[in-house]
C-alpha positions in Angstrom: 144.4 -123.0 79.1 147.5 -122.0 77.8 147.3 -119.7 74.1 147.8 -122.3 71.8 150.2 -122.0 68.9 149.1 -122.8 65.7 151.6 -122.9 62.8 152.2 -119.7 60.5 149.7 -121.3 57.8 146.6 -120.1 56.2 143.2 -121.7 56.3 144.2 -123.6 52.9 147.3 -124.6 53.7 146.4 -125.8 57.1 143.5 -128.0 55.0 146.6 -129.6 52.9 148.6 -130.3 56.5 145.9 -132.4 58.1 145.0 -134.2 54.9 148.9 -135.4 54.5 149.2 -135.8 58.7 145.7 -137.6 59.5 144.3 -138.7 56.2 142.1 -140.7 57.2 140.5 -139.0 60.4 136.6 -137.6 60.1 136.5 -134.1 58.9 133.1 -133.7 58.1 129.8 -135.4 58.5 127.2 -134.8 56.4 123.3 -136.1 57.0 121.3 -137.1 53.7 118.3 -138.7 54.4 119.1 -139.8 57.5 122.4 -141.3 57.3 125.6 -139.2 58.8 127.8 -139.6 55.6 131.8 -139.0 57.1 134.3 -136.9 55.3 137.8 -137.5 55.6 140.9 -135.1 55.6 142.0 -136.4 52.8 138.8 -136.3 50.9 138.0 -132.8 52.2 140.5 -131.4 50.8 140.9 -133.6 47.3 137.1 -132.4 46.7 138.3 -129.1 47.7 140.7 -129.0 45.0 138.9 -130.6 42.7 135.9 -127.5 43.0 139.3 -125.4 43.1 140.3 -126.5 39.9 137.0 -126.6 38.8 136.6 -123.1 39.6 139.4 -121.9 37.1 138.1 -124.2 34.3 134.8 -122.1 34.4 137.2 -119.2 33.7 137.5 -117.4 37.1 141.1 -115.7 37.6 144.0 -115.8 40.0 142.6 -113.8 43.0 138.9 -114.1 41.8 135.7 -113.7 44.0 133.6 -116.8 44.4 130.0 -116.0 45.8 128.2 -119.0 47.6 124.2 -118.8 48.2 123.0 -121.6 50.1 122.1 -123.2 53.9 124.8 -124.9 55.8 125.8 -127.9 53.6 129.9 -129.8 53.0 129.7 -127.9 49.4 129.6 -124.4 51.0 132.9 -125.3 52.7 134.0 -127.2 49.8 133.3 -123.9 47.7 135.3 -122.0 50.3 138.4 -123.9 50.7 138.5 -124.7 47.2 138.8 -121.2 46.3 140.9 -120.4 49.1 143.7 -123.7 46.9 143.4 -122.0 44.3 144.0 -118.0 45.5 140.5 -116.6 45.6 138.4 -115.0 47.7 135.4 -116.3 48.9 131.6 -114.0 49.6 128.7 -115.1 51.2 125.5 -114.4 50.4 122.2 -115.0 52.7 120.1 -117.6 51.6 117.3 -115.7 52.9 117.9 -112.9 50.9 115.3 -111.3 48.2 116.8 -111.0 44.5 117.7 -107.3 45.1 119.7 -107.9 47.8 121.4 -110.7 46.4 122.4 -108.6 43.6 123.7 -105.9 45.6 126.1 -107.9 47.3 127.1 -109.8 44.2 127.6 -106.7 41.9 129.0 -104.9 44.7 131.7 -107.7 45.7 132.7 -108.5 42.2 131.3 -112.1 42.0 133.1 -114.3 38.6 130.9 -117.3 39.9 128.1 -118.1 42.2 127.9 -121.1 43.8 124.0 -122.0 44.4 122.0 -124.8 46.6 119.0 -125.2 44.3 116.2 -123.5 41.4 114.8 -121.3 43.9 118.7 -119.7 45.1 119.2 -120.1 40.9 116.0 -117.9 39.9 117.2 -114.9 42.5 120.2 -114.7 40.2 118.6 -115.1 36.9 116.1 -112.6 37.9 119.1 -110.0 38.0 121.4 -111.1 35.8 121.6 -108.1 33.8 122.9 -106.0 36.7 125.8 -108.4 37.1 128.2 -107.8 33.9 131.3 -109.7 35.7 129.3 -113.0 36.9 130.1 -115.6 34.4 128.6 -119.0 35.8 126.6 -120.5 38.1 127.1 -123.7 40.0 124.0 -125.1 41.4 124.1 -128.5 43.9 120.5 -129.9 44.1 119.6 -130.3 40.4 116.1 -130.7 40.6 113.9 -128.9 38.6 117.1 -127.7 36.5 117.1 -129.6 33.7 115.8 -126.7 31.0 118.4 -124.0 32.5 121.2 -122.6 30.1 123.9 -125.2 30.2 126.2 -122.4 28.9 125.2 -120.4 32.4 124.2 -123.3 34.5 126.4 -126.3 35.4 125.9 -128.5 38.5 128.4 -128.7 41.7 129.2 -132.5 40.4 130.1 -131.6 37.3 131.9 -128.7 38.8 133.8 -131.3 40.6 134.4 -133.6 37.8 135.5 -131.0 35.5 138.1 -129.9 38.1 139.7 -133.9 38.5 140.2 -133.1 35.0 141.9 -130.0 35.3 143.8 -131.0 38.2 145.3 -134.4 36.2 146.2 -131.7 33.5 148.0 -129.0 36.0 148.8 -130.8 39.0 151.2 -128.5 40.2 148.1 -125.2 40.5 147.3 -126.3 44.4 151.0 -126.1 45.2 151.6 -123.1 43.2 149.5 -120.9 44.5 149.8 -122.5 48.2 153.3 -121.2 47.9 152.3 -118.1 46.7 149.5 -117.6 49.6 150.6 -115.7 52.5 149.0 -114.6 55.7 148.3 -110.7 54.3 146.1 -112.3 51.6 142.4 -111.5 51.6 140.4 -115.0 52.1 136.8 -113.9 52.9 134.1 -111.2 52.8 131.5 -110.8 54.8 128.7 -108.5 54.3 127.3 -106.7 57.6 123.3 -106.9 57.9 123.1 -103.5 56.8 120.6 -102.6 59.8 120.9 -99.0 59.0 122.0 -98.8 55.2 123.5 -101.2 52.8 125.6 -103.6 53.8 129.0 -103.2 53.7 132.1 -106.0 52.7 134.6 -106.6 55.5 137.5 -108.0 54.0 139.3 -110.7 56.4 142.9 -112.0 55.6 144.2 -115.1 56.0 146.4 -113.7 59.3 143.0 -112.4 60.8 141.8 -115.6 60.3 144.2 -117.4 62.0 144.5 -115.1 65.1 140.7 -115.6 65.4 141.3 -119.6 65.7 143.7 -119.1 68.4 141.6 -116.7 70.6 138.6 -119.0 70.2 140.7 -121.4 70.8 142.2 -120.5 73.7 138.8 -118.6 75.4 136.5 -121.7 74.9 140.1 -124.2 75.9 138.5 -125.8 73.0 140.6 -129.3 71.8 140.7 -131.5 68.6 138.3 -133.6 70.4 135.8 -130.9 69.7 132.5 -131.3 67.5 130.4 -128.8 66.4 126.6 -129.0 64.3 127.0 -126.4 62.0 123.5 -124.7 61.2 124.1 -120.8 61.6 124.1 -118.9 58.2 128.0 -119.2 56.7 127.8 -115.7 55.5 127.8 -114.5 58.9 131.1 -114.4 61.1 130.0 -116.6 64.1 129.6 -119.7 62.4 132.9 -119.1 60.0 134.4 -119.1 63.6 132.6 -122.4 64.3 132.7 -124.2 61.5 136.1 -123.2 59.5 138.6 -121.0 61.5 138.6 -122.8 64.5 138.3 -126.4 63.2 140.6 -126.6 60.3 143.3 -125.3 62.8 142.6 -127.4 65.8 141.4 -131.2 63.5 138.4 -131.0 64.8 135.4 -132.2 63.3 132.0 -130.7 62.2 128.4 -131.8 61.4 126.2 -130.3 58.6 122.5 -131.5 59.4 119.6 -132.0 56.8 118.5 -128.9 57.0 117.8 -125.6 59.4 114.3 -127.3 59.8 115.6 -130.2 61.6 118.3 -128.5 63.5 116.9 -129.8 66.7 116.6 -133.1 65.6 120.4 -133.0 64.6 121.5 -131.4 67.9 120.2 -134.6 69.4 121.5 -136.9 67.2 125.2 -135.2 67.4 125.4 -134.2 71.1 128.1 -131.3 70.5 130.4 -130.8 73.0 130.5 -127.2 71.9 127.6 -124.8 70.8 127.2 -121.5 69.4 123.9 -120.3 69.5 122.6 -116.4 68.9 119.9 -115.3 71.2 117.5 -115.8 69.7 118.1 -120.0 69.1 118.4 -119.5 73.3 114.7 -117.7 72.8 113.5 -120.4 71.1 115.3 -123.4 73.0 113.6 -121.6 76.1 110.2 -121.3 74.6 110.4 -124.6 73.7 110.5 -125.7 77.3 108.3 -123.6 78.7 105.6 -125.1 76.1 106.8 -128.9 77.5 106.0 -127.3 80.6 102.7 -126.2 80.3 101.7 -129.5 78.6 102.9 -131.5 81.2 101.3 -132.9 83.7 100.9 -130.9 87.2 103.1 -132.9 89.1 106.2 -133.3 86.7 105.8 -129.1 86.5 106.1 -129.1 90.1 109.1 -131.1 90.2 110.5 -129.0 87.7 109.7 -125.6 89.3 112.1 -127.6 92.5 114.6 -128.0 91.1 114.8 -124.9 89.2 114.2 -122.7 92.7 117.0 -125.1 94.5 119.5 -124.2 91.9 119.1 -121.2 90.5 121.5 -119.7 93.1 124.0 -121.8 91.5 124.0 -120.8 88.3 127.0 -118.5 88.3 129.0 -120.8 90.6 131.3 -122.9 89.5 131.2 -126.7 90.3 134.7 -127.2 91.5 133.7 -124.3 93.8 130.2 -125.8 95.4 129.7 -127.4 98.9 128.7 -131.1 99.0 125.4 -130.3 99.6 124.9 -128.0 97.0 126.8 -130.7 94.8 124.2 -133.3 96.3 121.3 -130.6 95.3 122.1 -130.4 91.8 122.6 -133.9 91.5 119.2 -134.8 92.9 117.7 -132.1 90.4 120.4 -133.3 87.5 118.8 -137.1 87.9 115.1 -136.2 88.4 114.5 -132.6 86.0 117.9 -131.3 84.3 119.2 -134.4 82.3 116.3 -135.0 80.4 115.6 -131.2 79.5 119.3 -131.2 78.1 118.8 -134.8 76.1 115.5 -133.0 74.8 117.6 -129.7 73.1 120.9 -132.2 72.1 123.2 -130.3 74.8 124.1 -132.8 77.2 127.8 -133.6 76.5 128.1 -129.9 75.5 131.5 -128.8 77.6 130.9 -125.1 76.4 128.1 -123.3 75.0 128.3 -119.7 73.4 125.8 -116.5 72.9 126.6 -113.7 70.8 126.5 -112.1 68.3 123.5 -109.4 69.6 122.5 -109.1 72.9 120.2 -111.5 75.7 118.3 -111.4 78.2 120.2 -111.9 81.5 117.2 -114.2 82.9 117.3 -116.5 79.7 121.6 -116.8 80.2 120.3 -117.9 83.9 117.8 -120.4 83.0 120.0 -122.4 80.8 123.4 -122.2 83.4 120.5 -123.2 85.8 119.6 -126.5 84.5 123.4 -127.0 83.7 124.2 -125.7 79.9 128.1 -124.7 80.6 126.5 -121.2 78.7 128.9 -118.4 78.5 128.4 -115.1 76.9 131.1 -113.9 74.0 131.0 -110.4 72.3 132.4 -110.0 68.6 131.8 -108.4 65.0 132.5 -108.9 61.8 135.5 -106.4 61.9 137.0 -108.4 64.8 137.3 -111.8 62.8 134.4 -113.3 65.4 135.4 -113.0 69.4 137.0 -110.2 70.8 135.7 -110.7 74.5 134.9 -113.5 76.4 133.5 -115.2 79.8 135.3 -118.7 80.8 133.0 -121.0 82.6 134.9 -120.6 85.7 134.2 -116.9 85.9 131.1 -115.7 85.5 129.8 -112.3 85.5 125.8 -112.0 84.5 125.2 -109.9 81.7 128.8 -109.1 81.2 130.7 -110.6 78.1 134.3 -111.8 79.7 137.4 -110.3 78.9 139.9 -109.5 76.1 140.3 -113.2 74.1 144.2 -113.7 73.8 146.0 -111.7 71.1 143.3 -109.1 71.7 143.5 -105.3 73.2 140.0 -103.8 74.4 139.7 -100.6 76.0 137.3 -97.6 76.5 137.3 -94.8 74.4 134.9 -91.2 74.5 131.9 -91.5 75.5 132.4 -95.5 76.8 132.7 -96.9 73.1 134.6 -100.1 73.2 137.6 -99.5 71.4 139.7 -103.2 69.7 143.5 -103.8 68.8 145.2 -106.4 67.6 145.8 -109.5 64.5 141.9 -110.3 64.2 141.1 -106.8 63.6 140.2 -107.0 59.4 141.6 -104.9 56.9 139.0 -102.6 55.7 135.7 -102.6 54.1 135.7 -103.4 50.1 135.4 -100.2 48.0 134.8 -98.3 50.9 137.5 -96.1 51.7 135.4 -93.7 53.6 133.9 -96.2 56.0 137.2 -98.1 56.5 138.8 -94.9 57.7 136.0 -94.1 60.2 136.2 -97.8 61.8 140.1 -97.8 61.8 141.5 -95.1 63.6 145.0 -94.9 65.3 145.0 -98.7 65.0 142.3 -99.1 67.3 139.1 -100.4 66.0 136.0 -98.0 66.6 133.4 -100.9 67.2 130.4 -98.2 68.0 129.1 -100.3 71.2 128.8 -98.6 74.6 130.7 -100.5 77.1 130.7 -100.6 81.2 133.3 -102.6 83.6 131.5 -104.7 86.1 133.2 -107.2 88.4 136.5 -106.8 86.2 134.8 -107.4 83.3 132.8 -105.5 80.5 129.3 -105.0 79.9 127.7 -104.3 76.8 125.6 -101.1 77.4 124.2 -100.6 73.9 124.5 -99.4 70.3 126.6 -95.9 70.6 124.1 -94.4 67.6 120.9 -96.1 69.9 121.0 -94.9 73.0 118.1 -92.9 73.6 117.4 -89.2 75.7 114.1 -88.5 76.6 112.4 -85.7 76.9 113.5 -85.1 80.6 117.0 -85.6 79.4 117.5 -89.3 80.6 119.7 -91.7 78.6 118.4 -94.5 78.2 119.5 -97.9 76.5 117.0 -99.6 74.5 118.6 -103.0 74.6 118.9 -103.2 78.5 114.9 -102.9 78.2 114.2 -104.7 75.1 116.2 -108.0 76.3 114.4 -107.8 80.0 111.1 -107.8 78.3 112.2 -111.2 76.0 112.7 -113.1 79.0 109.3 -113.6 78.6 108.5 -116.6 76.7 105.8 -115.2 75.0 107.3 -111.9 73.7 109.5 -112.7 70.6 110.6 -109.2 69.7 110.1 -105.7 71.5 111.1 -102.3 69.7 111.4 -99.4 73.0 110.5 -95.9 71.8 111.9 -93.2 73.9 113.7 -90.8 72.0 112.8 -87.1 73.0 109.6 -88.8 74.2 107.9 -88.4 77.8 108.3 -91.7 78.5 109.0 -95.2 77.1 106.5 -96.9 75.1 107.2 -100.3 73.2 106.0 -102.3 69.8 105.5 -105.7 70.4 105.7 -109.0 68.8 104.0 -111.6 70.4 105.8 -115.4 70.3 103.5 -117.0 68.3 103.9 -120.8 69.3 104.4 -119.8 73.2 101.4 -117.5 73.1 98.8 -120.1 71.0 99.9 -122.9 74.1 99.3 -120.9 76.6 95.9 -120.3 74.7 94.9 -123.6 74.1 95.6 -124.2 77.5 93.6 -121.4 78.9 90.8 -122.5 76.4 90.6 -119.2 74.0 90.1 -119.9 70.6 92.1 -118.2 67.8 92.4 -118.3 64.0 95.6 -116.9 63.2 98.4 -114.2 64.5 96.2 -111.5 64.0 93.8 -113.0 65.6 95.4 -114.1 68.5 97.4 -110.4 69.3 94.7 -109.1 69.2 92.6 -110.9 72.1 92.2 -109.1 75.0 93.4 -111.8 77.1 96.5 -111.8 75.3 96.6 -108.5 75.8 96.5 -108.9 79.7 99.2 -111.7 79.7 101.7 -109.2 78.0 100.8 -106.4 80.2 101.5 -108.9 83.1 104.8 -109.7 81.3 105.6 -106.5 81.2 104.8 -105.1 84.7 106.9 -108.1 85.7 110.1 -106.6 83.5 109.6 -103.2 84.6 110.1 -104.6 88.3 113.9 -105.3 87.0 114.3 -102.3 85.6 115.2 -98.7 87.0 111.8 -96.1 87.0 112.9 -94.0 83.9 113.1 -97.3 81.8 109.4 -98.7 82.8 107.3 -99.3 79.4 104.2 -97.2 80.0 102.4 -98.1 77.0 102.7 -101.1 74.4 100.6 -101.6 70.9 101.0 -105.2 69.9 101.8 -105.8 66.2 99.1 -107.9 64.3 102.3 -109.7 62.3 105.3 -110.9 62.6 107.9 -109.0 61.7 109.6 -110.1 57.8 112.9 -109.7 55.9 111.0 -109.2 52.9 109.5 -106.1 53.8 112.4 -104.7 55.1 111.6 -104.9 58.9 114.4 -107.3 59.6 117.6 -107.8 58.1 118.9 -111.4 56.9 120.6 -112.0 60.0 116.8 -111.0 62.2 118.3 -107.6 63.4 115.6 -104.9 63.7 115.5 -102.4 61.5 114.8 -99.2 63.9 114.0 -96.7 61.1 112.3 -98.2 58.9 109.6 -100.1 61.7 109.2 -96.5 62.8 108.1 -95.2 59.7 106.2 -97.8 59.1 104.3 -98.0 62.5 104.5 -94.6 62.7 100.7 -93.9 63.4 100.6 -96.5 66.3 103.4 -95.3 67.8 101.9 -91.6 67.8 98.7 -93.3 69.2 100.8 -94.6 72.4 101.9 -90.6 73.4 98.0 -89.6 72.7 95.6 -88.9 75.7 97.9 -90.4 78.1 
């Protein structure tokens, strides 16, 4: 596909072209008790406006921050864009996240108004009100339970919206105004980094990076305004802004908010996206969840199965215009008999192109889905990079490697392997953070901190530069080559490798709860609870199998000696995770410090 060229418009102003050239074209759907209500252009952006307006009638000033706190809903975006028409910035906050972290991110981004999904998101801010001096309202969508709340403090999203109809019929010429005014060098969004190892810091993203990020997305996935997408990843993080806003708005194309994150399966079905983004761990789960149809199904229908999957396996990589008729007639056979329902059963059968990123996978699971014919690809990208920087196109694929530079983009190697990024999706800096903006922008080049190889003409993603490990014989070793072998195992969910200045590697483990209590059931052991159930000695001998069967993949120095199962899973609330699932190293090995010391005794 040729780079497309998109016009020299922000995201807002782009929102104001399609509304006046395809009014009346779908948008948006959004699903409310089970009916897909559409979205319009035209209403899209008039109910953009109209939060816009609303937004300034509340008392928020030209260039103001606008936090939002809520799942994947049309008035997050509405939030967004309406900001975006009136010359604010826009910050979002993890739904997931505890009150102290939620005032951490609003304090330290400057947040005039909050714009909330229900009591609970309400009562974080309430809780810490007094440690936000510049916050002065908050805008709640789902009423419920609200009715007692401050009305001086609290106001709901449809009165938000009525109150800026009002405004608008008072100062219709504030859109235009400040559209004119809007340039590509604005600021239109920060996005707070997990914070895996410290607090998290704002990246600041202009309307220009923005825009360069919808053509290379664009152009790497040869997406089209035919495209639809089921938004259900966390806005606040940069993969779904690429999804659900960049990319769209640009292109026309049209995007699905779902009920909820519960029924995101459910949705998937109902939508059949012909693109999907989808971080490892949705692939973990999407592959647990067929593994467990597996093992309940009859013997038979598993052997049929286990067919098809051995007879194309080897084609996984290859691409269809490049097969022989009679591996063409083989997948067909397996397509009509295995493969077609398995993708009607996870929603992906019209999918065109289907994306992982955003941390790294496990080689085997990338396999098992381009197997059964998931056009997967694997995409690398940050937050400082606007989304994807490097991609694989369906025609070429390298396993385990992440593609090449998307268009408009420079990569290279830098000391020590670090992947080094140029070009108009790079952002501007982090906010208030001088200090850290000058250590990731250097030279021009952006210092992403991963370790990258170059295999078959394209590059690999080694590890972390501030995780790979040396062991006591001097080795270096990357945990994430080991970790993501050992979660090709449907029944381990998480795996932290030890190994700095140790003898040899040793690993925590997180049993996959639902995979694990199957398998279980089916072998007849009885079990209470997690706890219970990690703590089985036949568990204990199906992850050692596991195990022994990813060491067999991996070089000697990298073999897990020694494993202690964790008796729980691993929680954002006490600080083991971030909001976005990434392990936090340090603070697991404080906290399991004892068992890990117990894996380098008497052995």
């Amino acid at each position: 596909m040729t780079v497309p060229s998109f016009p020299e418009l922000t995201l807002p102003q782009m929102l104001r072209e399609h509304a006046v050239r395809s009014p009346e074209r779908i948008a948006v759907r959004q699903k409310d008790f089970g009916i897909w209500n559409p979205v319009s252009w035209k209403a899209y952006f008039d109910r953009a406006a109209d939060a816009g307006h609303g937004f300034r009638a509340l008392g928020l000033g030209d260039g103001g921050h606008v936090a939002v706190l809520s799942e994947n809903r049309v008035e997050w975006v509405l939030a967004q864009l309406g900001a975006g028409l009136v010359g604010a910035v826009t910050i979002g906050v993890y739904p997931t996240s505890p009150a102290n972290e939620v005032a951490y991110v609003l304090e330290h981004s400057d947040a005039e108004i909050i714009v909330c999904e229900d009591q609970e998101q309400v009562d974080k801010v309430i809780e810490v009100r007094a440690q936000l001096p510049l916050l002065k309202r908050i805008v709640v969508v789902e009423t419920k339970g609200m009715r007692n709340y401050p009305a001086d403090l609290v106001v709901s999203f449809a009165e938000l919206e009525e109150s800026g109809a009002a405004h608008r019929k008072a100062n219709p010429d504030l859109v235009d105004s400040a559209l004119a005014r809007q340039g590509l060098s604005d600021i239109a969004l920060m996005i707070y980094t997990s914070g895996s190892t410290g607090k998290p810091k704002g990246a600041m993203l202009s309307y220009g990076n923005i825009r360069a990020q919808a053509i290379a997305i664009t152009e790497r996935l040869a997406l089209d305004s035919g495209a639809t997408h089921l938004s259900y990843l966390p806005l606040c993080h940069v993969a779904e802004q690429m999804t659900t806003l960049m990319a769209p708005v640009y292109l026309g194309s049209q995007i699905n908010f779902g009920e909820s994150i519960r029924t995101v399966q459910e949705d998937l079905r109902e939508v059949a996206p012909n693109m999907f983004l989808g971080v490892p761990r949705i692939w973990e789960k999407l592959h647990s969840s067929i593994h467990i149809r597996m093992l309940e199904t009859g013997g038979f229908r598993r052997r049929l199965f286990e067919w098809a999957y051995r007879a194309c396996e080897p084609l996984a990589e290859k691409p269809r215009n490049k097969r022989s008729v009679g591996e063409k007639l083989r997948y067909g056979v397996a397509y009509l008999l295995v493969f077609r329902a398995l993708q009607n059963y996870i929603g992906l059968r019209r999918a065109r192109v289907a994306m992982t990123g955003a941390a790294p996978i496990s080689p085997k699971i990338v396999r098992f889905f381009r197997t059964i014919g998931v056009p997967l690809v694997e995409v690398y990208g940050a937050t400082e990079t606007s989304g994807v920087a490097l991609g694989q196109k369906t025609e070429h694929l390298v396993p385990g490697c992440v593609g090449t530079a998307a268009a408009g983009v420079e990569a290279r190697m830098g000391d020590h392997g670090e992947l080094l990024v140029r070009g108009p999706t790079v952002f501007v800096g982090y906010y208030k953070n001088e200090e850290a903006t000058a250590a990731a922008l250097r030279d021009g080049w952006l210092h992403t901190g991963d370790v990258v190889a170059e295999e078959g003409g394209q590059f690999k993603i080694v590890d972390r530069l501030k995780d790979i490990m040396i062991t006591a014989g001097g080795k270096n070793l990357s945990p994430s080559e080991i970790e993501n072998t050992v979660k090709g195992s449907p029944y381990i969910k998480e795996c932290i490798v030890i190994g700095e200045a140790r003898k040899y590697v040793s690993a925590l483990i997180q049993i996959d709860y639902e995979t694990v209590g199957k398998w279980a059931e089916e072998e007849k052991i009885a079990y209470t609870n997690f706890r219970n159930l990690a703590e089985n000695p036949a568990v204990r001998d199906l992850i050692d199998r596991e195990i022994a069967e990813a060491n067999a993949q991996l070089a000697q120095v990298s073999h897990i000696r020694r494993f202690h199962l964790l008796a729980k899973e691993l929680d954002h609330d006490d600080d083991e995770v971030t909001a976005t699932m990434k392990v936090r190293r340090s603070n697991i090995q404080k906290k399991y410090a004892s068992e890990i010391e117990g894996l380098y005794t008497a052995a």
